[in-house]
C-alpha positions as CSV (number, residue, x, y, z in Angstrom):
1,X,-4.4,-7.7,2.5
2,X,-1.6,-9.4,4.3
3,X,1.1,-11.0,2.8
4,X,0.5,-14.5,3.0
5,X,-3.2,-13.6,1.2
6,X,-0.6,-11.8,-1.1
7,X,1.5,-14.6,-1.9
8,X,-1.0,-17.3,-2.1
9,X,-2.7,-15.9,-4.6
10,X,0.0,-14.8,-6.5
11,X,0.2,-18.7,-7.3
12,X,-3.0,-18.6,-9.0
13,X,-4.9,-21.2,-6.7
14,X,-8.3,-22.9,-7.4
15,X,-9.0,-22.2,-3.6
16,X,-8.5,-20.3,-0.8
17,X,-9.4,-20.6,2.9
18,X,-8.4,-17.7,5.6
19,X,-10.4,-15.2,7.9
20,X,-10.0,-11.8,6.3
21,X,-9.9,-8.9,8.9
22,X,-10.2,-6.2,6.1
23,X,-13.6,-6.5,4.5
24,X,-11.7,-5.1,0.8
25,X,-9.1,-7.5,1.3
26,X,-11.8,-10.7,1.8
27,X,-14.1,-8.8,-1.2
28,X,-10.8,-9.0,-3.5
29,X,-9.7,-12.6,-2.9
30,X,-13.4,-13.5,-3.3
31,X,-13.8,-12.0,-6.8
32,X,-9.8,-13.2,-7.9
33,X,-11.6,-16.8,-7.1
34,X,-14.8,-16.1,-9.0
35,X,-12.8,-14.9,-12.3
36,X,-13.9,-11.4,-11.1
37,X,-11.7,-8.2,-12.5
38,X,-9.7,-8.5,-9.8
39,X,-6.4,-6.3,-11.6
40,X,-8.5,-3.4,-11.4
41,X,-9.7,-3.9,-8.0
42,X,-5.8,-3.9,-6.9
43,X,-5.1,-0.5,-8.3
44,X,-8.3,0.9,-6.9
45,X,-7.3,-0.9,-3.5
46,X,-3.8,0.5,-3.9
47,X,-5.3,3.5,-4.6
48,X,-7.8,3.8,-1.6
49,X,-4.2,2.2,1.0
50,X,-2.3,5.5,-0.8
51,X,-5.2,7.7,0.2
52,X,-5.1,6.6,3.7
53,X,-1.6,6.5,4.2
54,X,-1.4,9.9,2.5
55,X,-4.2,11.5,5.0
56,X,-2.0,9.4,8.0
57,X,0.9,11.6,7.5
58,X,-0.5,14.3,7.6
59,X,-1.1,14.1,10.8
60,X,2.3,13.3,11.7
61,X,3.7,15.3,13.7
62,X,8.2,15.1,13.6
63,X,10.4,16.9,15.7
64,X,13.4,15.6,13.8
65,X,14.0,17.4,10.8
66,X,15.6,14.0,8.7
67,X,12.4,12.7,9.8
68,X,10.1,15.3,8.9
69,X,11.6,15.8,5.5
70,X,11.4,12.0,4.5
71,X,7.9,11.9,5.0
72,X,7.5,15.4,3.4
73,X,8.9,13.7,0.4
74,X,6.7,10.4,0.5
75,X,4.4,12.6,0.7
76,X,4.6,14.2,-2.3
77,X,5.6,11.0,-4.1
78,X,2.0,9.7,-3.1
79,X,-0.1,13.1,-4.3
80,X,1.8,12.5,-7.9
81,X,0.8,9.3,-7.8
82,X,-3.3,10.1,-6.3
83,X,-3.3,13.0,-9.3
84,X,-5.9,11.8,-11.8
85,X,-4.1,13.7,-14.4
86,X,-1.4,11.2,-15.5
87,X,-0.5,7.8,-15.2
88,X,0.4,6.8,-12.0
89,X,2.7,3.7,-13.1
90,X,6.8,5.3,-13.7
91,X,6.0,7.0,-9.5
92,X,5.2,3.5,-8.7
93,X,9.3,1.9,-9.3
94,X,11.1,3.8,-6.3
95,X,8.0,3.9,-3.8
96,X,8.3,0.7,-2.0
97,X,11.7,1.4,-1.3
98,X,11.1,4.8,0.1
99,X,8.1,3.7,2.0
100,X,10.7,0.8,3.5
101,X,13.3,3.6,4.4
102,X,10.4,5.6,6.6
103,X,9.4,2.1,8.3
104,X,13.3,2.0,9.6
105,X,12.8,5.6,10.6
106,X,9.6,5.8,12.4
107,X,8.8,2.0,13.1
108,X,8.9,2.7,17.1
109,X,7.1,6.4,17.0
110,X,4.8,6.0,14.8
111,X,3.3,2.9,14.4
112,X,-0.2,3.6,12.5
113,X,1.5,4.9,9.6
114,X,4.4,2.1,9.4
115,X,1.6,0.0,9.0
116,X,-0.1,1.5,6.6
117,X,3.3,1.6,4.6
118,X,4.0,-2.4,4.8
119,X,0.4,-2.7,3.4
120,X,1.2,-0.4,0.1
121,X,4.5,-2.3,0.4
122,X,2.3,-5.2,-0.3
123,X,-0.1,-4.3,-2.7
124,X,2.8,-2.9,-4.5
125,X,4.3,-6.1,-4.5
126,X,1.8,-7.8,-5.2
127,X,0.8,-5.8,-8.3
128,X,4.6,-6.9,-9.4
129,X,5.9,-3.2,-9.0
């Protein structure tokens, strides 16, 4: 969901009116207006961005080793955070910032994952984390 959808409904309204490319972000926004449980579909859409950014960089490929072991480290911030074994919340507080310090890094090379980052970023935010 983009961050106008993000910040619009973060102000609680009785309406909302834009085109939706991502069918999960229009399915949200349509239950948040029908009084749906709409704080549990955020984590699970936070976790399903995670997922996908996670599989994303693995695919990365870095010939710069600064580069390399930055994502290498988001990396494993987002498995402890995907492990079903604990609560995910205390990996959440530092995340948004590291995802923001890989977007500097690899905005021009790697532009699918970026992406993907600035929409965690969002859902992050949006979750108030």
């Amino acid at each position: 969901m983009g961050i106008t959808a993000t910040l619009t409904l973060q102000l609680g309204p009785a309406s909302y009116t834009a085109v939706e490319r991502d069918e999960a972000a229009a399915q949200f926004v349509g239950s948040y207006l029908t009084g749906g449980d709409y704080q549990q579909m955020d984590k699970q859409e936070l976790h399903r961005q995670l997922e996908q950014l996670h599989a994303e960089l693995q695919q990365v490929e870095l010939p710069d080793s600064n580069e390399r072991e930055t994502l290498q480290k988001l990396a494993a911030d987002i498995r402890k955070i995907l492990e079903p074994k604990e609560d995910p919340t205390p990996h959440y507080g530092g995340l948004s910032e590291r995802l923001r310090e890989a977007i500097a890094q690899l905005e021009a090379s790697h532009p699918k994952a970026t992406m993907l980052m600035g929409q965690v970023i969002d859902q992050l935010a949006y979750l108030g984390v």
